[in-house]
Each structure stands twice: as C-alpha cells, then as structure tokens.
DSSP file (Angstrom, degrees, kcal/mol; ACC not computed):
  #  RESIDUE AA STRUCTURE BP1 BP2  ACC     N-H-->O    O-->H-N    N-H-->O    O-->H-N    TCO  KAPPA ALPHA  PHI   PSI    X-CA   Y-CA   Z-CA
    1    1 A X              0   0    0      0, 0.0     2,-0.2     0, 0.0     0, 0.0   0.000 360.0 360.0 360.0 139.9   23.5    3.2  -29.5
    2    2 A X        -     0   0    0      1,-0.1     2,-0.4     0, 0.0     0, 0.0  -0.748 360.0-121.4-100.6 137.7   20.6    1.4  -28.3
    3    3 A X        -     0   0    0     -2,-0.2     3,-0.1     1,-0.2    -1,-0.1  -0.687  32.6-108.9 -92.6 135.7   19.2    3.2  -24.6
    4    4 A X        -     0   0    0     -2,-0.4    -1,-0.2     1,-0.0     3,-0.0   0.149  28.6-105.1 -72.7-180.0   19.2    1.1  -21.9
    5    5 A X        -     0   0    0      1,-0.1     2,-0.3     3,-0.0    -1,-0.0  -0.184  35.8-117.9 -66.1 178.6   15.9   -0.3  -20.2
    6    6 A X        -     0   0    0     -3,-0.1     2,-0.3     1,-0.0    -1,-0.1  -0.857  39.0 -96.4-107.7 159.7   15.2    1.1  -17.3
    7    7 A X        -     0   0    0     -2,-0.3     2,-0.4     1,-0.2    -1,-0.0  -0.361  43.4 -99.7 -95.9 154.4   15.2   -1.4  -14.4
    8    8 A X        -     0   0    0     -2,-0.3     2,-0.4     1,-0.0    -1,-0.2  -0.342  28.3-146.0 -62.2 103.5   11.9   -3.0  -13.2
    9    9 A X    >   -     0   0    0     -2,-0.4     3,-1.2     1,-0.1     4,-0.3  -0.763   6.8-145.8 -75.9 127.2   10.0   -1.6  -10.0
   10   10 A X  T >  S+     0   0    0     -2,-0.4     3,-1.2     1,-0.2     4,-0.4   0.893 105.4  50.3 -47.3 -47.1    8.1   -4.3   -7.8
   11   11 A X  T >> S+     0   0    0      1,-0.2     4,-1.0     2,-0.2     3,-0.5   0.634  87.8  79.6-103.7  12.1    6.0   -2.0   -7.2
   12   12 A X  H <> S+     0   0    0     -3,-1.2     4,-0.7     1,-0.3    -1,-0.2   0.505 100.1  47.7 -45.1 -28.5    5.1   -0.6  -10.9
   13   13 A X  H <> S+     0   0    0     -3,-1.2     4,-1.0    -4,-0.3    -1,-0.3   0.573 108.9  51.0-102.8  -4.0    2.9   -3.5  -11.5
   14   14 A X  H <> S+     0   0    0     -3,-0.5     4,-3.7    -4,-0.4    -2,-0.3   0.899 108.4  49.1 -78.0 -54.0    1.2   -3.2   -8.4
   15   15 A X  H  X S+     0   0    0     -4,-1.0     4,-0.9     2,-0.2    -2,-0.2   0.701 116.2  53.5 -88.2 -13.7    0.4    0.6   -8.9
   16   16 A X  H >X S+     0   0    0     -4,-0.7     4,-3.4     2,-0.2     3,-0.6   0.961 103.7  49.9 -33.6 -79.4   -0.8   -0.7  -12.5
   17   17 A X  H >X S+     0   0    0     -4,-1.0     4,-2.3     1,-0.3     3,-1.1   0.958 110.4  48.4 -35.2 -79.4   -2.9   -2.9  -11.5
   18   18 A X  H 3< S+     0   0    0     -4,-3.7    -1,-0.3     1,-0.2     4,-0.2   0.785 107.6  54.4 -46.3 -29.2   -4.5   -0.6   -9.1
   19   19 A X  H << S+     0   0    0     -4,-0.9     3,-0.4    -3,-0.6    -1,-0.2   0.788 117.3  42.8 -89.1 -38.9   -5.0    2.3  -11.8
   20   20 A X  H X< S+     0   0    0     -4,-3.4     3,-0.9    -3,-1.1     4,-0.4   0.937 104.4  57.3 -81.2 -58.0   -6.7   -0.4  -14.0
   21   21 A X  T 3X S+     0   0    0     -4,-2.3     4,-0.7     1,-0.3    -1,-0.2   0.496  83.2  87.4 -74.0  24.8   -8.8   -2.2  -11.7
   22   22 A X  T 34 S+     0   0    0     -3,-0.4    -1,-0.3    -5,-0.3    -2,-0.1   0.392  88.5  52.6 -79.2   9.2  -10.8    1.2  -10.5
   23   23 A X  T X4 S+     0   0    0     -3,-0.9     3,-1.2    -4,-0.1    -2,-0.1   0.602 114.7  45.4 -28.2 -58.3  -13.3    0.7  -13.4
   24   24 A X  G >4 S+     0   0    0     -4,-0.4     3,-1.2     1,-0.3    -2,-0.2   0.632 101.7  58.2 -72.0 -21.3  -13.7   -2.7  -12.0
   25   25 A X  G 3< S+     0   0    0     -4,-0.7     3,-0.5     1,-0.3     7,-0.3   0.527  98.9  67.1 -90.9 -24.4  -14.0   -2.1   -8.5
   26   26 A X  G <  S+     0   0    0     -3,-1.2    -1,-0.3     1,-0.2    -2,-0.2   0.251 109.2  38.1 -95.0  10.1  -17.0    0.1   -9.5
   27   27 A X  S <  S+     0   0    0     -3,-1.2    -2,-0.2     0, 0.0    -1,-0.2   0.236  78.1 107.1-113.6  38.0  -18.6   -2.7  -10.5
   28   28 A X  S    S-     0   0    0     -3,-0.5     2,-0.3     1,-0.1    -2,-0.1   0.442  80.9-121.4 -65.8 -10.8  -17.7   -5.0   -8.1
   29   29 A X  S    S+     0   0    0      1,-0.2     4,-0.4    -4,-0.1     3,-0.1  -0.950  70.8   0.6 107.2-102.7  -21.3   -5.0   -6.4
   30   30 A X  S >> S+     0   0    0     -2,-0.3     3,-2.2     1,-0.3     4,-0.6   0.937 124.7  53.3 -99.3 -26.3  -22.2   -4.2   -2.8
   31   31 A X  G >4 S+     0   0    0      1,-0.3     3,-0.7     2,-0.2     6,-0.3   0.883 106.2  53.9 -48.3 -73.2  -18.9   -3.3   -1.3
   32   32 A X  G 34 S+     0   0    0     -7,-0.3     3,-0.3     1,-0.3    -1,-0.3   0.451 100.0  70.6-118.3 -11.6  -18.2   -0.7   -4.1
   33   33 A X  G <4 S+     0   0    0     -3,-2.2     2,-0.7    -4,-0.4    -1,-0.3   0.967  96.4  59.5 -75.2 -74.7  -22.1    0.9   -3.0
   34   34 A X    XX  -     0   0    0     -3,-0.7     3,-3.3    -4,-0.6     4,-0.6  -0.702  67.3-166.2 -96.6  82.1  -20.6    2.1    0.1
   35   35 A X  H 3> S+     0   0    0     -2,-0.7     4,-0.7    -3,-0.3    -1,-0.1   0.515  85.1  56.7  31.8 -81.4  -18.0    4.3    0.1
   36   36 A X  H 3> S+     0   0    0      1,-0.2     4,-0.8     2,-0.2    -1,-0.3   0.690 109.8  51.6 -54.7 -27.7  -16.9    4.0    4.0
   37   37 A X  H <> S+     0   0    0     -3,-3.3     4,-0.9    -6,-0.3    -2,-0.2   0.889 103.6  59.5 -83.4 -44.9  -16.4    0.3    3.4
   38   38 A X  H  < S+     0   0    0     -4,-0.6     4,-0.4     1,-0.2    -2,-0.2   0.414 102.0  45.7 -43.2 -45.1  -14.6    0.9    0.9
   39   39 A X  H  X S+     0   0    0     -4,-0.7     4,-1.5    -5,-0.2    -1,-0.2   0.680 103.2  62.3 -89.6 -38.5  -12.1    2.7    2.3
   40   40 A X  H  X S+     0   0    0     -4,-0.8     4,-1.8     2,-0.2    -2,-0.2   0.579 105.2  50.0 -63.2 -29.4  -11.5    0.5    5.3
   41   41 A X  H  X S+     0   0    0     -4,-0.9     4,-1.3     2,-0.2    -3,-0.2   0.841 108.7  48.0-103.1  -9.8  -10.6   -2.0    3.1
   42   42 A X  H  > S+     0   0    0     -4,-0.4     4,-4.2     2,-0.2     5,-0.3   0.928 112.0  51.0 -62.1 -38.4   -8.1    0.0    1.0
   43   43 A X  H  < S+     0   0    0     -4,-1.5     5,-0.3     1,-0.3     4,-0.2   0.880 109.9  52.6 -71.7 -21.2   -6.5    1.3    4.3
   44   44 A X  H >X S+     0   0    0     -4,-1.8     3,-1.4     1,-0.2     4,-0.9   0.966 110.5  50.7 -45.1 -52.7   -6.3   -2.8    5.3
   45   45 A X  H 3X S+     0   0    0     -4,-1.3     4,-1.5     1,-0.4     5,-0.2   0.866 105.6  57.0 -98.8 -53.7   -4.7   -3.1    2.1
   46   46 A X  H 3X S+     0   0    0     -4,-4.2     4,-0.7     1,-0.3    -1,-0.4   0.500 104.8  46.3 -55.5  -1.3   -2.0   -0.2    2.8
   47   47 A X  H <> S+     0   0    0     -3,-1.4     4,-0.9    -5,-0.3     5,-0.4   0.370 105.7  57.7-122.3 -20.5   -0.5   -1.3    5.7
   48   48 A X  H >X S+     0   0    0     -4,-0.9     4,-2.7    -5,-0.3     3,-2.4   0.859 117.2  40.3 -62.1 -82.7   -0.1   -4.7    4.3
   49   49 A X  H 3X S+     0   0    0     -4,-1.5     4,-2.8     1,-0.3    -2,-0.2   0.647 111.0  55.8 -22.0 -54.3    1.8   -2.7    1.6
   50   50 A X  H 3X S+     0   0    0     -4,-0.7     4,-1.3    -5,-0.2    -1,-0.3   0.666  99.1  61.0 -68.2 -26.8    3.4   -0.4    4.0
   51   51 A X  H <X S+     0   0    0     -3,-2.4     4,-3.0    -4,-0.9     5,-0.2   0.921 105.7  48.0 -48.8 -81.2    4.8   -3.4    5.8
   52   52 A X  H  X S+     0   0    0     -4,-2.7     4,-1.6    -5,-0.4    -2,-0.2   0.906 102.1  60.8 -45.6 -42.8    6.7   -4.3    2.6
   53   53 A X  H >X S+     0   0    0     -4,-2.8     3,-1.7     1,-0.2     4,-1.2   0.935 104.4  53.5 -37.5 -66.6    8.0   -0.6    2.1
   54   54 A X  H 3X S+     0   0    0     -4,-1.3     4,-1.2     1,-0.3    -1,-0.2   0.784 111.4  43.7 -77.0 -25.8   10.0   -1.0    5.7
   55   55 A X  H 3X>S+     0   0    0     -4,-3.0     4,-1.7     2,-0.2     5,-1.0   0.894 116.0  51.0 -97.1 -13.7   11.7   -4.4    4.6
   56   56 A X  H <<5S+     0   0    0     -3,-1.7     5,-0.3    -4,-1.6    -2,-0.3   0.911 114.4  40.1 -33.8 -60.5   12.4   -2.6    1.4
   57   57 A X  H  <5S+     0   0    0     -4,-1.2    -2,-0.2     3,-0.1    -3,-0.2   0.494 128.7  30.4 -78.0  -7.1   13.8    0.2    3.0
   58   58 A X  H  <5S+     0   0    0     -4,-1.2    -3,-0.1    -5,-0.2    -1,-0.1   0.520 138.0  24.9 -97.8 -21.6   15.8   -1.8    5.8
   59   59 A X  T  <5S-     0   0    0     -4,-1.7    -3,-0.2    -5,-0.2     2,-0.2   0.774 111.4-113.7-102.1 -83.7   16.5   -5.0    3.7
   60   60 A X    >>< -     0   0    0     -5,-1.0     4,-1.2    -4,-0.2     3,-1.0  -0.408  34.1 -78.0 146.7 152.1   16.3   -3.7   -0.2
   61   61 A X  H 3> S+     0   0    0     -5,-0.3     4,-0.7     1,-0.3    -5,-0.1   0.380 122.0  68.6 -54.3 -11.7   14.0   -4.3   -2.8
   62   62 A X  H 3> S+     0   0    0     -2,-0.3     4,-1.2     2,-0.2    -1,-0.3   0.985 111.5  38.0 -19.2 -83.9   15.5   -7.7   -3.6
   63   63 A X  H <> S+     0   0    0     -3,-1.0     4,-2.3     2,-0.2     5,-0.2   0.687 111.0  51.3 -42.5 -55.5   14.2   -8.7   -0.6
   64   64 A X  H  X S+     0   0    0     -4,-1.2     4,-2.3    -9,-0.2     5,-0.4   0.955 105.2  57.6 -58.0 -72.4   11.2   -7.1   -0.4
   65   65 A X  H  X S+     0   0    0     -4,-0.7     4,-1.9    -5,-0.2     5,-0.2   0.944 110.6  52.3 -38.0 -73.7   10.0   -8.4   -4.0
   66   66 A X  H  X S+     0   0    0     -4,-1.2     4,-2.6     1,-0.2    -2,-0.2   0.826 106.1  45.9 -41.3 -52.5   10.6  -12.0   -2.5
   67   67 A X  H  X>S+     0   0    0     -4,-2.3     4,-2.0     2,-0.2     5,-0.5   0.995 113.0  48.7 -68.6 -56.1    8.8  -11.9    0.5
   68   68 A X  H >X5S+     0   0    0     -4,-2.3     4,-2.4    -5,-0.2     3,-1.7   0.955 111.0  56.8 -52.7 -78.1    5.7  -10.4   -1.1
   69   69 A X  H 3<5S+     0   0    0     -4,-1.9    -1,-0.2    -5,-0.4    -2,-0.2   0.654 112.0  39.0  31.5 -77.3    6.2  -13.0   -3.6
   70   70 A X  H 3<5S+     0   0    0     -4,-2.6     3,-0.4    -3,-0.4    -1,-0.3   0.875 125.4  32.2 -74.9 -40.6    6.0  -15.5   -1.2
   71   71 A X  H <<5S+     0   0    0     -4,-2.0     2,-0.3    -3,-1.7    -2,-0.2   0.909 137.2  16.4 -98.2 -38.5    3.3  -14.3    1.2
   72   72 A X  S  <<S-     0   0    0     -4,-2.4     2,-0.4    -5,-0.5    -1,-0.3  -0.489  81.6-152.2-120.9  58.3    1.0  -12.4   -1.7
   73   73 A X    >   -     0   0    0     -3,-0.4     3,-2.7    -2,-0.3    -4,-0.1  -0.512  19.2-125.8-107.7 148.5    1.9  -13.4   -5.2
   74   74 A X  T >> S+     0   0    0      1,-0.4     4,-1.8    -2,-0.4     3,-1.1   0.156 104.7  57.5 -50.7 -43.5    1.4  -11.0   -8.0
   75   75 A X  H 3> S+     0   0    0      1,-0.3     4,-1.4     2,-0.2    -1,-0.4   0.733 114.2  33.3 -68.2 -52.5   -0.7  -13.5   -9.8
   76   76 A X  H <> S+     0   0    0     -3,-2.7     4,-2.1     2,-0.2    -1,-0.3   0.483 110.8  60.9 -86.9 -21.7   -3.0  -14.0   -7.5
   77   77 A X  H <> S+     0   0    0     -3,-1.1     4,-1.5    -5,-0.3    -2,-0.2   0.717 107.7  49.3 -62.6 -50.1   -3.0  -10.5   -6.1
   78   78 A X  H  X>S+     0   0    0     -4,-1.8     4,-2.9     2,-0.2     5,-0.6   0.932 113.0  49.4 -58.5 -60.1   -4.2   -9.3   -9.9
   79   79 A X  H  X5S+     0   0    0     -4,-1.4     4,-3.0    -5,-0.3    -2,-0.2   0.964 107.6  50.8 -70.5 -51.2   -6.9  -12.1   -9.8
   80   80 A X  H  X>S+     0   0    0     -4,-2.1     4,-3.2     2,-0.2     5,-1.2   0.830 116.8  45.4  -1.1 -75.2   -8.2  -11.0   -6.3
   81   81 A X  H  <5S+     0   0    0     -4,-1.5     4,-0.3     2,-0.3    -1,-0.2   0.887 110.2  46.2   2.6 -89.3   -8.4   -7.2   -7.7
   82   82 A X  H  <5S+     0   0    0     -4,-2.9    -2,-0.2     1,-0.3    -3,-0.2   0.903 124.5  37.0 -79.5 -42.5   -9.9   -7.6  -10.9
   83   83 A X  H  <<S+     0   0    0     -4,-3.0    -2,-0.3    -5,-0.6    -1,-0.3   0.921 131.1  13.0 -89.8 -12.5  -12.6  -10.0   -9.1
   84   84 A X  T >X5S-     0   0    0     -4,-3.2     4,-1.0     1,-0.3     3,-0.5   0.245  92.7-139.2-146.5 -12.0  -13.5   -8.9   -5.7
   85   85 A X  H 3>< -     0   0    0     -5,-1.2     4,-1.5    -4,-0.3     3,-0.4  -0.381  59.8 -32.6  86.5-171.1  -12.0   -5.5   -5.7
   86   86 A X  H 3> S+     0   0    0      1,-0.2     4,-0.5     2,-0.2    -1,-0.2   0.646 140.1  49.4 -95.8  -1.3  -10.1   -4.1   -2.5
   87   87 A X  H <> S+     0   0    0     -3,-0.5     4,-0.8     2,-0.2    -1,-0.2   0.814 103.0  58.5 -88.3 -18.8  -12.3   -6.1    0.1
   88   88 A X  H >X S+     0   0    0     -4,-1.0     4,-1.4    -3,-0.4     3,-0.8   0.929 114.0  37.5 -41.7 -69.7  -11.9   -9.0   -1.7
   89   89 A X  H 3< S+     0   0    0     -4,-1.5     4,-0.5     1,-0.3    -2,-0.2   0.711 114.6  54.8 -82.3 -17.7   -7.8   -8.4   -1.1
   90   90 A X  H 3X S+     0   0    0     -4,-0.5     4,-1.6     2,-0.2    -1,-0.3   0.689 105.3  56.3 -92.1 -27.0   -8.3   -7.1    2.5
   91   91 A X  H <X S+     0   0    0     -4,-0.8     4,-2.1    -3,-0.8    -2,-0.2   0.613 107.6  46.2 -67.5 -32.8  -10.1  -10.2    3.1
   92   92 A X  H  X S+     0   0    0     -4,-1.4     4,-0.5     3,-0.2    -2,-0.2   0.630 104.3  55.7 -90.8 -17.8   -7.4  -12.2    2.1
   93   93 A X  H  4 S+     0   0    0     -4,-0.5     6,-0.6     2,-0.2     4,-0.2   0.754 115.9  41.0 -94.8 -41.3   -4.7  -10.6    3.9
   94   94 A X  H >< S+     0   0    0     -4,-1.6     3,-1.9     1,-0.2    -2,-0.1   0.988 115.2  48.5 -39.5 -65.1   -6.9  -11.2    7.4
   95   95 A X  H 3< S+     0   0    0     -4,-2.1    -3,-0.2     1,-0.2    -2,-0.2   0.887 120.9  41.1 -52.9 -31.6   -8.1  -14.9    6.4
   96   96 A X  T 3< S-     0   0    0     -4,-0.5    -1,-0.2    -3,-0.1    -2,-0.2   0.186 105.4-129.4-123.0   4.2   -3.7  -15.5    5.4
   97   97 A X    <   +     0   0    0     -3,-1.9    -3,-0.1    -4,-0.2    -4,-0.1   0.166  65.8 142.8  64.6 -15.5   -2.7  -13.5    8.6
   98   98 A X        +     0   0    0      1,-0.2    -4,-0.2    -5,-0.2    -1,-0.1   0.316  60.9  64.9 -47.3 -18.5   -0.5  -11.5    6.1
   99   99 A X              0   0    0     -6,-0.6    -1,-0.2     1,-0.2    -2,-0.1  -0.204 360.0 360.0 -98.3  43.5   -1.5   -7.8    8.5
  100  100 A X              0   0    0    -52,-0.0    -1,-0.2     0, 0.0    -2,-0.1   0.210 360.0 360.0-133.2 360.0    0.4   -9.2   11.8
C-alpha cells in the first residue's frame, strides 16, 4: 500500500524560500552591510506575514493561500527574495500598501 502524500502547507514554500535565500541576502549589497536595516525590514516583512496567519486562523488556510495569492504572489515574492533580499520585499509591501 502506497502512503499517502502529506497535504501541501502555504506556508512551506515560503519558509523554503527564506532558508535558501540567506546565502543570497548576504550578497545582496548595501542593505545586507548593515545589520539594523536589515532587521527592520524582516520585521516589515513579518507582520505582512502575520496579517495572513489571523485570516488563516479566523477564515482557514483556503482562504488565507488566496488572498496572499492575490495581494503577494509566490512567484513574484521568490523573485523579490532572491534579488533584492528582505528590503527589496519590505519595499514592496509599502510601495503595494499590502502593511495597512
């Protein structure tokens, strides 16, 4: 008997994604120099994140998946990342209004 798959977490390719692009992010250029900056723009980047958790946990992950989707999607989220690192993406969730 063949075991079944286990079902796909939204946010499994997100926590991927991050775990790879920290190699890259150390040589994303001046942002990645400074430490404090650095940090500010992860914690932008968590409450973006953290946003989605509460309509996860009040809607369900259906839901949740969709809307990030719509507002942030993964595609673009990855290319963000891997080029401009997590000020790059904090930057993009300001300019898209996406923290409100």
């Amino acid at each position: 008997m063949r075991p079944r798959p286990l079902p796909f977490h939204p946010l499994a390719l997100l926590g991927l994604t991050c775990a790879l692009s920290l190699p890259a992010l150390g040589q994303s250029g001046a942002d990645s120099s400074r430490p404090g900056i650095e940090a500010a723009c992860r914690a932008e980047v968590s409450k973006f994140e953290q946003a989605i958790g509460l309509i996860r946990r009040t809607q369900g992950n259906a839901a949740a998946a969709e809307l990030k989707e719509k507002l942030l999607p993964a595609r673009l989220e990855n290319d963000i990342l891997f080029k401009d690192g997590y000020c790059g993406l904090a930057r993009h969730i300001r300019e898209h209004k996406l923290n409100r």
